[in-house]
C-alpha positions in Angstrom: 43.6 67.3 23.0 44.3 67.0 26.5 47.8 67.2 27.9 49.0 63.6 30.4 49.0 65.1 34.4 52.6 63.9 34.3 53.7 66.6 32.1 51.8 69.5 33.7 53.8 68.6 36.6 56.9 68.5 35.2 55.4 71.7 33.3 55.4 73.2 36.9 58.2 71.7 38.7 60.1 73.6 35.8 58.3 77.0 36.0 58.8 77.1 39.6 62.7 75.9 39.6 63.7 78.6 37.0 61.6 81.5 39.2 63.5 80.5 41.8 66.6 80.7 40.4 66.1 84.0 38.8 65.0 85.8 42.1 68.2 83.7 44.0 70.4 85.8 41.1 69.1 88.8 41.4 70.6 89.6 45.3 74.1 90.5 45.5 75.5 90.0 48.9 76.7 93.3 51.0 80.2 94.3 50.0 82.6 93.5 53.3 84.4 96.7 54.9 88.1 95.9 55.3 89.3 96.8 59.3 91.4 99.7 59.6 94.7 99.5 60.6 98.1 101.3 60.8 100.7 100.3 58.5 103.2 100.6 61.2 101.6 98.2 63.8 103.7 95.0 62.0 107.3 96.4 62.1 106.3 98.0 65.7 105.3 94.4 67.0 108.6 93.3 65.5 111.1 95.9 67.2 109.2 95.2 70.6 109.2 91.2 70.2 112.3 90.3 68.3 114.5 89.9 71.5 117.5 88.5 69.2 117.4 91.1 66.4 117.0 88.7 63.3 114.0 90.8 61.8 111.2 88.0 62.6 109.2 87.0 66.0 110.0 83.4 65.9 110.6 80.5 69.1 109.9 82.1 72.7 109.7 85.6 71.3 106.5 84.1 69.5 105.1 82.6 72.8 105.6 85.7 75.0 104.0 87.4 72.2 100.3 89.1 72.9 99.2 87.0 69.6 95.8 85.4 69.4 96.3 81.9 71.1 94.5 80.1 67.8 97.5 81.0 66.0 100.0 79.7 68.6 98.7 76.1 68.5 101.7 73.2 68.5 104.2 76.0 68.5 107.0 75.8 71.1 110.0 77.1 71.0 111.6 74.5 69.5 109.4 74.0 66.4 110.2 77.4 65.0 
């Protein structure tokens, strides 16, 4: 008894799928380092920057701020 070409294919198609999803398992990606930092830098930033003294760095404090400019995008003074 012979076995129909279709099914060898499928046969293989199979094979071949579940090896590759064994060996894609088996990899675990790199564990990430977190970046060091000192727990004082945030309420340093704050006592230089907060001009008016009410414990955030909002409005024109925020925009003479050294911050990343990516995370001053659409802010003015007057949407804070």
């Amino acid at each position: 008894m012979t076995t129909p070409p279709n099914q060898l294919l499928m046969w293989a198609l199979g094979l071949s799928a579940g090896a590759l999803l064994i060996a894609g398992c088996e990899t675990k990606p790199e564990r990430l380092d977190l970046p060091a930092y000192e727990a004082t830098a945030g309420p340093a930033a704050v006592a230089v920057y907060d001009t008016n003294k009410d414990g955030k760095i909002s409005g024109n404090e925020l925009v003479s701020s050294p911050a990343h400019p990516s995370s001053r995008s659409g802010v003015t003074p007057n949407t804070i």
